[in-house]
C-alpha positions, 0 to 999 in steps of 0.5 A: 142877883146871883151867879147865873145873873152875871152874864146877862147883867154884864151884856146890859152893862156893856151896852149901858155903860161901854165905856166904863163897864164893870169887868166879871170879877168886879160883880164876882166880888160884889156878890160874895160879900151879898150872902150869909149872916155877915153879908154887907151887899145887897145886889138885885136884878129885873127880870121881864117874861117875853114870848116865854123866856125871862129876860134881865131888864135892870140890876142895882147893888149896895154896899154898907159898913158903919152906919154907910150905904153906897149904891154900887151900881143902878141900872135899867135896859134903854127899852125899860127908861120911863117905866119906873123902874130905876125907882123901884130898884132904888127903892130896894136899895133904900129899904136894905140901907134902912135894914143894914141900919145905915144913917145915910147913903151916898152915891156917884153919877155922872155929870152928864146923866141927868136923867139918873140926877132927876131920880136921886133928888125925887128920892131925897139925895142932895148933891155934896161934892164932885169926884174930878175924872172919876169916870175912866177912860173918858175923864168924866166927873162925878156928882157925888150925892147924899140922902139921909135914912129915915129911921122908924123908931119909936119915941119914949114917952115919960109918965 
């Protein structure tokens, strides 16, 4: 994702999450922390072709500090829901937790989204807790989930 991005993402976040969508400054803030030697946010977008112009489909972004991934924000236009794409965008996310050498990343979902739930577990994430009315203005809980990060390292061996 980047600058240009935001616009687009924010009409899909609106439309998706009209209650509790993410402000401008929000993503703003997001993206300046995703570039450079010192980036700790990885944040991706979508894109489809239709009838010769590129349209956003879905964006997700994650955030890491200390061995701690946290998916920001996930999420797949409606016309897009079944097509796979929430896994692919989650797939990304989960290579660069791997890459930012996080040993486990977290997320919240609401309660009600059972949809986004399936996905998480199909991925490994477990639940670990709730967040009581973290979902503002409509006072909605949050299922806080956790997935621990397979490392590749190699075993030693001893002669």
């Amino acid at each position: 994702m980047r600058w240009w991005d935001i616009e687009p993402v924010l009409a899909l976040e609106r439309d998706l999450f009209p209650e509790d969508a993410w402000s401008p400054g929000m993503f703003w803030s997001e993206l300046a922390h995703a570039r450079g030697p010192r980036a700790t946010r990885r944040y991706v977008v979508a894109e489809t072709t239709e009838s010769g112009s590129a349209r956003i489909v879905g964006y997700a972004g994650l955030a890491a500090a200390g061995g701690l991934g946290d998916v920001q924000t996930i999420a797949a236009a409606r016309d897009q829901w079944g097509t796979g794409l929430g896994a692919r965008l989650l797939t990304d996310l989960l290579q660069h937790a791997t890459a930012f050498e996080c040993e486990e990343v977290l997320l919240e979902v609401r309660v009600d989204n059972l949809r986004a739930q399936r996905l998480y577990e199909r991925f490994g994430f477990e639940p670990i807790g709730f967040r009581r009315g973290y979902y503002q203005p409509g006072n909605i809980d949050a299922l806080v989930m956790r997935h621990h990060v397979k490392t590749h390292q190699g075993t030693e061996t001893h002669g």
